[in-house]
OpenMM code with the backbone's topology and positions (N, CA, C; nanometers):
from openmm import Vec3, app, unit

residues = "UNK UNK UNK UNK UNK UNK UNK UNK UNK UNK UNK UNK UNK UNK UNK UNK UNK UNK UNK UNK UNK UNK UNK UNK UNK UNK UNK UNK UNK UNK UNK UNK UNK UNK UNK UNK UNK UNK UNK UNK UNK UNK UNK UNK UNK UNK UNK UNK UNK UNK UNK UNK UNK UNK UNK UNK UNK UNK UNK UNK UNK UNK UNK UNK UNK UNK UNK UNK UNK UNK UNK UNK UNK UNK UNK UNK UNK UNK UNK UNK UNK UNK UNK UNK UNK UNK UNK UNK UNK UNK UNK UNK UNK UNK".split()
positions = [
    Vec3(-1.9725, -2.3102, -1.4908),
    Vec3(-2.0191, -2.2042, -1.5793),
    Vec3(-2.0357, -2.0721, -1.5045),
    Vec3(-2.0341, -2.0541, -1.4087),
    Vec3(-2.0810, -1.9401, -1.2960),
    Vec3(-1.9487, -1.8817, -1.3202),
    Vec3(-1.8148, -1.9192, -1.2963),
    Vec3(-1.7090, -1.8372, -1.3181),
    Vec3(-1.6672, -1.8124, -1.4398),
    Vec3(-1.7056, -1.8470, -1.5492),
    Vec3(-1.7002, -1.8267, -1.6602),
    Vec3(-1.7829, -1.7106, -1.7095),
    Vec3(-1.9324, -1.7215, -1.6608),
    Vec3(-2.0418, -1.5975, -1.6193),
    Vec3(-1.9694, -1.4813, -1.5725),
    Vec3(-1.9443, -1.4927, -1.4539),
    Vec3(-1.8841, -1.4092, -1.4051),
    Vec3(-1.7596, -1.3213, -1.5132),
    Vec3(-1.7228, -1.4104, -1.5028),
    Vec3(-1.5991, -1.3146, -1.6516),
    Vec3(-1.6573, -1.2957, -1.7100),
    Vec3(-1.6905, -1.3295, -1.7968),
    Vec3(-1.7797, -1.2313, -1.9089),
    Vec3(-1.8928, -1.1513, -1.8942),
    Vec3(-1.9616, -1.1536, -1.8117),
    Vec3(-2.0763, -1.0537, -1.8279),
    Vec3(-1.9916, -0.9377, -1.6540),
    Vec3(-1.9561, -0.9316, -1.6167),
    Vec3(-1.9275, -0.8856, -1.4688),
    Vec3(-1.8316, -0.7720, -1.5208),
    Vec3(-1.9264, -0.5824, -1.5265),
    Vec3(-1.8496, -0.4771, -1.4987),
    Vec3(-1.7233, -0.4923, -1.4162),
    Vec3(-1.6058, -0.4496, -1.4798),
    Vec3(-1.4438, -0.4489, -1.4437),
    Vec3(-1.4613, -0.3283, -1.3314),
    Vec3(-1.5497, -0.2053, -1.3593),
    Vec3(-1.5427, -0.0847, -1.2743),
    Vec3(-1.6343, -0.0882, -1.1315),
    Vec3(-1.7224, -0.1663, -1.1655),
    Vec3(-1.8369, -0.1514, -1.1097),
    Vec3(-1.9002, -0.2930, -1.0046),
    Vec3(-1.8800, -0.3971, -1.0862),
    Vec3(-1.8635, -0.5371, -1.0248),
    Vec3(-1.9765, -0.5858, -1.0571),
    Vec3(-2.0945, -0.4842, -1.1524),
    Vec3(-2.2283, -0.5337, -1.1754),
    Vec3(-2.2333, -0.6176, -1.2778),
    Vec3(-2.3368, -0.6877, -1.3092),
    Vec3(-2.3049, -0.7842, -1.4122),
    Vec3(-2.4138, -0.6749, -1.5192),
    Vec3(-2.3501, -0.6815, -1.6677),
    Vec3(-2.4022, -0.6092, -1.7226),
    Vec3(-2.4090, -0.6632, -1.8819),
    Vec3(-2.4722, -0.6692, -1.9611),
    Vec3(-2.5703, -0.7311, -2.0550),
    Vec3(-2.5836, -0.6241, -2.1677),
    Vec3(-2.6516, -0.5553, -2.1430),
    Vec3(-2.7326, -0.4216, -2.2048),
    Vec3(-2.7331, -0.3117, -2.1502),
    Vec3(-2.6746, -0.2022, -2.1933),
    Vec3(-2.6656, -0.0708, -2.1252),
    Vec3(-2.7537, 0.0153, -2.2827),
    Vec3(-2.8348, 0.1602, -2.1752),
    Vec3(-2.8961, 0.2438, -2.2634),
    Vec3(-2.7524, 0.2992, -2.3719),
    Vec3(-2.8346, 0.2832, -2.5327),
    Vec3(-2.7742, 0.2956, -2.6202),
    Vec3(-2.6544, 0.4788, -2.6341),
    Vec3(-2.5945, 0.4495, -2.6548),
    Vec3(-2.4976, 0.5978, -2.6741),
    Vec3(-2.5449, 0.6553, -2.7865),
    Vec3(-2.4684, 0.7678, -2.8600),
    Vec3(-2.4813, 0.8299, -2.9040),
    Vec3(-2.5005, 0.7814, -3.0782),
    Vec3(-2.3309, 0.6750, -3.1016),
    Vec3(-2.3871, 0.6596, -3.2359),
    Vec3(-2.5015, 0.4912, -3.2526),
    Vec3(-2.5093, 0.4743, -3.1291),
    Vec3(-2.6516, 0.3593, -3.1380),
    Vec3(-2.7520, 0.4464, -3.1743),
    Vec3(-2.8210, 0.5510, -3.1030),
    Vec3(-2.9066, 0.6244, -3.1350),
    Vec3(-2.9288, 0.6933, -3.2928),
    Vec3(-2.7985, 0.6995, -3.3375),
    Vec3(-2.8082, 0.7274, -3.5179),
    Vec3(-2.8531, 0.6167, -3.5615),
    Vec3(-2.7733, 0.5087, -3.5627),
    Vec3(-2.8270, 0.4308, -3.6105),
    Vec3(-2.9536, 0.3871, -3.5948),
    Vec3(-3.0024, 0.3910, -3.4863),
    Vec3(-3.1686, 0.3586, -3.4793),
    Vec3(-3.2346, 0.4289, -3.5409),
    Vec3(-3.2077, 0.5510, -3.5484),
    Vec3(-3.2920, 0.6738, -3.6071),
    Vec3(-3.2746, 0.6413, -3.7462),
    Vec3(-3.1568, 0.6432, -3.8030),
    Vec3(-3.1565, 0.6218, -3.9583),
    Vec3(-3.2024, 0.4851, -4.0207),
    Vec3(-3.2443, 0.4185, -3.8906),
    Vec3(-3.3126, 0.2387, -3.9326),
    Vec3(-3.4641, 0.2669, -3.9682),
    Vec3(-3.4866, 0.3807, -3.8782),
    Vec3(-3.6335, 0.4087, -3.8295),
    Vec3(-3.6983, 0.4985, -4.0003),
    Vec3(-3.5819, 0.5531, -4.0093),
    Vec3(-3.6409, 0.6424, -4.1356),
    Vec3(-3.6445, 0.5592, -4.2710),
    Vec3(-3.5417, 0.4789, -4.2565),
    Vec3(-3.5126, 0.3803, -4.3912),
    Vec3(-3.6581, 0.2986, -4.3711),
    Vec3(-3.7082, 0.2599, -4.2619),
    Vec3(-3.8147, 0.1442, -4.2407),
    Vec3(-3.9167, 0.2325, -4.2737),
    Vec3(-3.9647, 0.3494, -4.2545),
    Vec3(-4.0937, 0.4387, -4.2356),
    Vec3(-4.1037, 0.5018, -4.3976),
    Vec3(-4.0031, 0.5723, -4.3971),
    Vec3(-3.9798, 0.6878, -4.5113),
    Vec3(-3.9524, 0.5654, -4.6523),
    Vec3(-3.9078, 0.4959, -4.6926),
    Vec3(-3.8243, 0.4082, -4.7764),
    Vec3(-3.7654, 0.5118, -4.8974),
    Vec3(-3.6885, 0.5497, -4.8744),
    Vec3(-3.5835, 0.6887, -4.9282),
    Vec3(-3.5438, 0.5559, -5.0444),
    Vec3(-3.5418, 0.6980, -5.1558),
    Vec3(-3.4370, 0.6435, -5.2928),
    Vec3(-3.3541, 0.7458, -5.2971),
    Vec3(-3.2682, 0.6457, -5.4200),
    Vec3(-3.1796, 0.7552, -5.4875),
    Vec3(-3.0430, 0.8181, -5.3699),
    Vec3(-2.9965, 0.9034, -5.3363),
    Vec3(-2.9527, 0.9955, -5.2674),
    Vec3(-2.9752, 0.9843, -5.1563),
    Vec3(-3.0994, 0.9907, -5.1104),
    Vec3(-3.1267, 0.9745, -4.9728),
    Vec3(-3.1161, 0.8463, -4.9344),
    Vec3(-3.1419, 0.7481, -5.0158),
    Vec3(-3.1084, 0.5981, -4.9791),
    Vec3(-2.9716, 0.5920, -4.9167),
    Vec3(-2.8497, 0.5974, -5.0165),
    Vec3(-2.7549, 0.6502, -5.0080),
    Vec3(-2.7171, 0.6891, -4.8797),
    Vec3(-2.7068, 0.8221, -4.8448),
    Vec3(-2.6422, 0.8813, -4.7319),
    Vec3(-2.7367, 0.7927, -4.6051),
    Vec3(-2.8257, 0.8095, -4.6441),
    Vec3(-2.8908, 0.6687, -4.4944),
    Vec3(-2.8150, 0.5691, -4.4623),
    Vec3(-2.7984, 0.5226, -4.5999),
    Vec3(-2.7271, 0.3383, -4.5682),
    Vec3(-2.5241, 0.3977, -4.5207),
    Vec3(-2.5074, 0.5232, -4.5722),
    Vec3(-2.3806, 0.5533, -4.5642),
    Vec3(-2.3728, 0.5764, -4.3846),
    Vec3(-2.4859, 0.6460, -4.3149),
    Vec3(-2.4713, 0.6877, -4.1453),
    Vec3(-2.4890, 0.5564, -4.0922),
    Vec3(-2.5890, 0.5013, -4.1839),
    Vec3(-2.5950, 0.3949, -4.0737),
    Vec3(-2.5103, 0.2627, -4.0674),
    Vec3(-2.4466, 0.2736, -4.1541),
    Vec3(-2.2992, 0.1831, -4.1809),
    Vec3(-2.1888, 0.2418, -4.0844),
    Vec3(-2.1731, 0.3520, -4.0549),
    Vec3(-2.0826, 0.4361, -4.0409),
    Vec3(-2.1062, 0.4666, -3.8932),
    Vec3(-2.2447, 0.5121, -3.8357),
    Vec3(-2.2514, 0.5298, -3.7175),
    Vec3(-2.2655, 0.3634, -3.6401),
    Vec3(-2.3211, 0.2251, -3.7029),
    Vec3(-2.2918, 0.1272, -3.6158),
    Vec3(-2.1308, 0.0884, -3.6261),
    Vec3(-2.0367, 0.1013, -3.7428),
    Vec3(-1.8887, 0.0746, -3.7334),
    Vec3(-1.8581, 0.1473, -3.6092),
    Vec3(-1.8838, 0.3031, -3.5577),
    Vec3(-1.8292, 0.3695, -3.4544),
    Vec3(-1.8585, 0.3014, -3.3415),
    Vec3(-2.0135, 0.2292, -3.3016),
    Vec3(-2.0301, 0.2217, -3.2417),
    Vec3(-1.9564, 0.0515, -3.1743),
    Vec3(-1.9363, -0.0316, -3.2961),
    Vec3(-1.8941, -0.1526, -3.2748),
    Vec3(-1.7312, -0.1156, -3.2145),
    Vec3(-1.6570, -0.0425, -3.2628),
    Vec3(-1.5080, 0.0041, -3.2308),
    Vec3(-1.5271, 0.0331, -3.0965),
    Vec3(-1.6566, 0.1673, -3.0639),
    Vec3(-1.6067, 0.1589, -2.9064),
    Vec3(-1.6407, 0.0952, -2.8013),
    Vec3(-1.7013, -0.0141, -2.8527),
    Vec3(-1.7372, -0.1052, -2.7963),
    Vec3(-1.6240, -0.2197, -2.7362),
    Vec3(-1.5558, -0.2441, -2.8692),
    Vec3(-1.4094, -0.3251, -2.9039),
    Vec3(-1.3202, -0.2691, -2.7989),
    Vec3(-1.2945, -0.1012, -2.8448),
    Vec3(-1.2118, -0.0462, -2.6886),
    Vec3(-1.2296, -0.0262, -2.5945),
    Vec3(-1.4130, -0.0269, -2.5486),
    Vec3(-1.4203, 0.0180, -2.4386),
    Vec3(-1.4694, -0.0254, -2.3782),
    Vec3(-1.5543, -0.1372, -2.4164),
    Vec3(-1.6612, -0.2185, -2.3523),
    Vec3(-1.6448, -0.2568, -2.2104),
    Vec3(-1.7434, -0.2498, -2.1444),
    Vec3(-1.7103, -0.2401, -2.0093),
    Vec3(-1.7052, -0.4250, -1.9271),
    Vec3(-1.7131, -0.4966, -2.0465),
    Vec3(-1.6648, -0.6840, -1.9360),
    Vec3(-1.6328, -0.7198, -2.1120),
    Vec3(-1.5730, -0.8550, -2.1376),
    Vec3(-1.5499, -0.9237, -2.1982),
    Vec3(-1.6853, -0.9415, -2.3100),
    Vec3(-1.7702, -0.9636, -2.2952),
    Vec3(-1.9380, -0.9568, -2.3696),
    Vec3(-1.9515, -0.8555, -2.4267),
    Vec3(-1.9116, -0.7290, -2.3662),
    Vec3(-1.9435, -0.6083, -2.4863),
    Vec3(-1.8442, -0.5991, -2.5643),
    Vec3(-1.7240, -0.6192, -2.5392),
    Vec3(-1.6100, -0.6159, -2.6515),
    Vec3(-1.5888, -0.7447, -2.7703),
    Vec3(-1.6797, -0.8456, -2.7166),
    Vec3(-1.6506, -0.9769, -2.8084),
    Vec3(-1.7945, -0.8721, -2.8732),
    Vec3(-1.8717, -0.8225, -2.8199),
    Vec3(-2.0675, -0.7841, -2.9134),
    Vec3(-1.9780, -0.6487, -3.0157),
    Vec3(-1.8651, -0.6150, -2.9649),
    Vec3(-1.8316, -0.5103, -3.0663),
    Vec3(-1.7244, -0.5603, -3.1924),
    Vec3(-1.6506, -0.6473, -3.1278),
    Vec3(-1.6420, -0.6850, -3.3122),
    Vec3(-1.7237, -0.7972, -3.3225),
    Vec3(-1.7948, -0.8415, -3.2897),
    Vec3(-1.8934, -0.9684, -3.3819),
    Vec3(-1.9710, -0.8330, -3.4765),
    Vec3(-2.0261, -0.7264, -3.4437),
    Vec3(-2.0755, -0.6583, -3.5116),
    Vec3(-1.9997, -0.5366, -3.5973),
    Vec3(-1.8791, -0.4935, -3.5650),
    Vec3(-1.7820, -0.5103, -3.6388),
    Vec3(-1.7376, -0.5310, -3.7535),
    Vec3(-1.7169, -0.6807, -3.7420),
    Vec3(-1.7116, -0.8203, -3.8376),
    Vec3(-1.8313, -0.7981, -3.9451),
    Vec3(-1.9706, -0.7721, -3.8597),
    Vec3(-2.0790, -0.7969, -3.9800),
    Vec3(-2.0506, -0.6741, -4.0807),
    Vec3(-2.0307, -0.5369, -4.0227),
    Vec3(-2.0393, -0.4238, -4.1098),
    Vec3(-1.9369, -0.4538, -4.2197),
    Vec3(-1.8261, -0.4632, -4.1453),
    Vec3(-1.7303, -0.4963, -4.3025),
    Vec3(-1.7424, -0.6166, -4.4055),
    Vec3(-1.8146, -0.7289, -4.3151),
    Vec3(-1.8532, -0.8631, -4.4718),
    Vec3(-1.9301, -0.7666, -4.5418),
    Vec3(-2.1038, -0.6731, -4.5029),
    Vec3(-2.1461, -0.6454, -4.5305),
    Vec3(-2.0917, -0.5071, -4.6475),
    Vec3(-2.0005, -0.4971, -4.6648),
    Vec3(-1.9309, -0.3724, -4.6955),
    Vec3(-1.8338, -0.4709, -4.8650),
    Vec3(-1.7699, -0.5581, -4.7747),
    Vec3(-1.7027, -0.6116, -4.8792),
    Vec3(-1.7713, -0.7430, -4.9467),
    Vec3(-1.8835, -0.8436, -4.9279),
    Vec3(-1.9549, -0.9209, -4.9743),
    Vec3(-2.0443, -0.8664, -5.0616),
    Vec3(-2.0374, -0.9724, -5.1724),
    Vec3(-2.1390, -0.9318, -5.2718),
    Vec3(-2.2822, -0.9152, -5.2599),
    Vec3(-2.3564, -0.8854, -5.3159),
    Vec3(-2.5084, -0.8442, -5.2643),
    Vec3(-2.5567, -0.8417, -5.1386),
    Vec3(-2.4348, -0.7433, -5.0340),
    Vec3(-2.5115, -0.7600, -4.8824),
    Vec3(-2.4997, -0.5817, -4.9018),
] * unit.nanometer
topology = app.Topology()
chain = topology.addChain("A")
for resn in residues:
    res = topology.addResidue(resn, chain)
    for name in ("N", "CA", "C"):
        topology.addAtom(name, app.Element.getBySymbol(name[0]), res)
């Protein structure tokens, strides 16, 4: 399992093994627009364009994850989440 470890969690650039890196830019939307949906509980319109960024800024963020992810673990964590936005997009009552 150690070389299997190794592949998957082990930076390609860097050689560090890496897990969790501080969130980018459209992680940070999305947190923010989680934070307001949880605090504020917006209707109408504002519901709306909330659930629209934050659909929209985690899809960006799952894609560059998919292309860019830095070991095997962040690119399988970017389409598993990915995957969820669009069931969630095309499944009924999600």
């Amino acid at each position: 399992m150690r070389g299997m470890g190794n592949w998957l969690f082990r930076d390609r650039s860097t050689g560090r093994i890496v897990v969790a890196q501080w969130p980018n830019v459209p992680l940070w939307i999305f947190i923010a627009v989680t934070a307001v949906r949880t605090l504020a509980h917006p209707h109408g319109t504002a519901s709306t364009v909330i659930s629209i960024v934050g659909m929209a800024s985690l899809a960006w963020w799952a894609v560059d994850e998919l292309a860019r992810g830095v070991n095997p673990f962040r690119r399988i964590l970017g389409a598993v989440v990915l995957l969820g936005v669009l069931a969630g997009l095309v499944l009924p009552g999600s």
